[in-house]
C-alpha positions in Angstrom: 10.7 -23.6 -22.0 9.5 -26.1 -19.1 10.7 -24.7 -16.0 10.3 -26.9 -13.0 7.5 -24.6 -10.4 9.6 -22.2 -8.2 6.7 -20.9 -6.0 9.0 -22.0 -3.2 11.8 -20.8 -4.2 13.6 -17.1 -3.0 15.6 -15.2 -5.4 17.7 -12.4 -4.5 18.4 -10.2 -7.0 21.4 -7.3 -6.0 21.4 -5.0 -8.7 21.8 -0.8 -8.5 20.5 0.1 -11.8 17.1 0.7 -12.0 16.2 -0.5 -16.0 18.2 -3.6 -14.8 15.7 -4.2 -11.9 13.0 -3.7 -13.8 14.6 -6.7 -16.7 15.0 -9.1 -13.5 11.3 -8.2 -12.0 10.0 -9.3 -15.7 11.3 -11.6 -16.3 11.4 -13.6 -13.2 7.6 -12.9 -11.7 6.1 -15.4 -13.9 8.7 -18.3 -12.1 6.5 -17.5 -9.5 9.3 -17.4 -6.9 9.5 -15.1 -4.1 11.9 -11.8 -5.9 14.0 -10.0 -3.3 16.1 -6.7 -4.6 18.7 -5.5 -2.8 20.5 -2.1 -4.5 24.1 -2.2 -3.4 26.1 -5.3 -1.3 25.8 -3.8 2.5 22.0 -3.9 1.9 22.2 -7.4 -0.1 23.9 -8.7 3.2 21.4 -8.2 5.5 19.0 -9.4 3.2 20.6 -12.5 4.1 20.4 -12.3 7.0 17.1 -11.1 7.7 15.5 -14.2 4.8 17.5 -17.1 5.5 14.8 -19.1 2.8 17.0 -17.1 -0.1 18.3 -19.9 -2.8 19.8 -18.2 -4.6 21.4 -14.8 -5.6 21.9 -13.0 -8.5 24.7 -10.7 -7.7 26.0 -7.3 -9.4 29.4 -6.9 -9.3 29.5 -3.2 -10.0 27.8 -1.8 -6.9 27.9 1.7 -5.0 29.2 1.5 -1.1 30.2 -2.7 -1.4 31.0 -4.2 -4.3 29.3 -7.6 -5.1 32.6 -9.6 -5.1 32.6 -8.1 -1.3 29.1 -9.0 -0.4 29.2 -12.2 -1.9 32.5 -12.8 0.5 30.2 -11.6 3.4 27.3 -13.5 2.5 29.2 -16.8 2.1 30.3 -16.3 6.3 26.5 -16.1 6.9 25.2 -19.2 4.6 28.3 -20.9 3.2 26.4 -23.1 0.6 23.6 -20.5 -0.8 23.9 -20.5 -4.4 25.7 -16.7 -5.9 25.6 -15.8 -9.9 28.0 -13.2 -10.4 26.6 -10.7 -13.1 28.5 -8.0 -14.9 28.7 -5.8 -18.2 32.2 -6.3 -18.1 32.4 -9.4 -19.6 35.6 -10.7 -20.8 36.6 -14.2 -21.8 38.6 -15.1 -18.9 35.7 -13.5 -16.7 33.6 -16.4 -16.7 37.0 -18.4 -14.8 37.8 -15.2 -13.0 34.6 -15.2 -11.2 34.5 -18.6 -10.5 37.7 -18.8 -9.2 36.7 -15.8 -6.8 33.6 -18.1 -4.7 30.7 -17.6 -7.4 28.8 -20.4 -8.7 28.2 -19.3 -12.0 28.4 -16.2 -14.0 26.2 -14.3 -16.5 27.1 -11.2 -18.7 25.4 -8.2 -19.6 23.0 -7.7 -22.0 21.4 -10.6 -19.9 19.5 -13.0 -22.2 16.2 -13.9 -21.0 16.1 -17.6 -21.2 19.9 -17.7 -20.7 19.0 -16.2 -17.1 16.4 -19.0 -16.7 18.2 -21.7 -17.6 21.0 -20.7 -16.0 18.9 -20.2 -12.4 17.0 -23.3 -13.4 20.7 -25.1 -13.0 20.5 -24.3 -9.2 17.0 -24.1 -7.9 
């Protein structure tokens, strides 16, 4: 896969579970773009605000104290435009719409495929 460089690039990726962290640190490092990790959507938040260089977000939408579809409603009131990839096990058909229709960009479902992910960040960045 020819990836254009992201050494420039911040990813923040807001995800509780620890094997999925570890997926997203693999497989994004060799991008070379900055990774950020956030573990539940209060914490994603002022990630945001602390690193306004973040691109783009990879967001969890099952999360412990905040849910991601209420972070990602917070973040937008900090950076309207920054780009947010819902991600969930739950994936349905109509989840895809559902997510879309709720302020995301995009969407990606759980098992995550590796060069799905890229592509699908490669899309935005």
């Amino acid at each position: 896969m020819d990836l254009k460089p992201w050494e420039h690039k911040t990813i923040l990726v807001v995800e509780d579970d620890e094997v999925s962290i570890e997926f997203f640190d693999e497989v994004l490092k060799p991008t070379k773009a900055k990774l950020l990790f956030a573990r539940e959507g209060k914490e994603a938040i002022q990630m945001c605000r602390d690193n306004p260089d973040i691109d783009i977000i990879l967001m969890d939408i099952q999360l412990p104290v905040m849910d991601g579809q209420e972070a990602a409603d917070e973040i937008r009131k900090i950076k309207r435009d920054i780009i947010i990839i819902a991600q969930t096990a739950y994936a349905m058909s109509e989840d895809r719409e559902k997510y879309l229709s709720a302020g995301f960009d995009d969407y990606i479902s759980k098992p995550i495929n590796p060069a799905g992910l890229l592509d699908l960040i490669e899309k935005y960045i």
